[in-house]
Structures are given as C-alpha cells and as structure tokens.
N, C-alpha and C positions, 0 to 999 in steps of 0.2 A: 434559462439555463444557469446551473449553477456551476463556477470557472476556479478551480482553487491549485497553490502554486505552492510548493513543498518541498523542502531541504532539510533531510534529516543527516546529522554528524553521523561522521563512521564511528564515531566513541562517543555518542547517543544512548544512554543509560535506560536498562529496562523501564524504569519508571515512564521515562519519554516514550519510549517503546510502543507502552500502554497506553498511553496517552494517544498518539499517533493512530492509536486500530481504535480506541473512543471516539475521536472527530469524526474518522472514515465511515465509521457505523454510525454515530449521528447525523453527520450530515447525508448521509443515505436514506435512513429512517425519515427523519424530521423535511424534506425538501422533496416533493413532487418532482418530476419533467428529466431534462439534461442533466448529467453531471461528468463534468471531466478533473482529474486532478492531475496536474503534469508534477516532475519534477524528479530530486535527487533520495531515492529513498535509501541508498547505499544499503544494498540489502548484494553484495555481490558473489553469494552464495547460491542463487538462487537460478537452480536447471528452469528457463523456460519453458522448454520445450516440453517436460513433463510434469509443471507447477509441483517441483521437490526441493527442497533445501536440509539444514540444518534446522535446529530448535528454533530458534527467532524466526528465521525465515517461515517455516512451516505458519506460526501464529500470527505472521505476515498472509502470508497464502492463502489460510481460512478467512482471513478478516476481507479479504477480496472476493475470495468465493460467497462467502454468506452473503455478501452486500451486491452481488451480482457486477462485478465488473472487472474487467480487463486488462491485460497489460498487451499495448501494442506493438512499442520495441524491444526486442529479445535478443540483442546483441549488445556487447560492450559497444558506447558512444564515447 
C-alpha cells in the first residue's frame, strides 16, 4: 500500500498546482496495489457533492477522476 500525506498552501502557485496533479498521476501510474493520500488540499471551492468547482478546482477534479480516486470527507473539518 502506498500511504502519502499532503499540505497544499491556500496561496499555492499554479505552478505548484501542477505539480501536485503530476505526483498524483504518477504515483498512480507508476505504483500497483493500495493507494491513499490524506491531507490539506485547500481547494475550498470545491461542491462535493457534485465534483464541481471553479478553474483550479475543476483541474483538481479531473486529475482525481482520471487517476480513479476518491474524496471521502465532503464536509468542511
């Protein structure tokens, strides 16, 4: 299983941005089995409930859907 822990700034620059949906797509790609990544993506545009946001968020959104995975808490924590 592969276990990764992630803190992205709210003033987190597109470049980083980029970056961020690069790992998430590689370490998808590249790593057979389990994969969980918890943490603070500060993406707080983002309707759960109907995986819609803003610009960022959207390209947030696909980079989760292409790579098949989840968001399981849908509520501000």
């Amino acid at each position: 299983m592969i276990a990764g822990n992630v803190y992205c700034s709210p003033n987190s620059s597109c470049d980083n941005d980029l970056k961020l949906r690069d790992i998430i797509s590689y370490i998808y790609n590249k790593f057979r089995g389990h994969k969980q990544i918890d943490g603070d993506f500060n993406y707080g545009n983002i309707d759960w409930k109907s995986w819609a946001g803003g610009n960022d968020e959207t390209k947030f959104l696909s980079c989760l859907r292409n790579n098949f995975l989840l968001q399981h808490v849908t509520e501000t924590t």
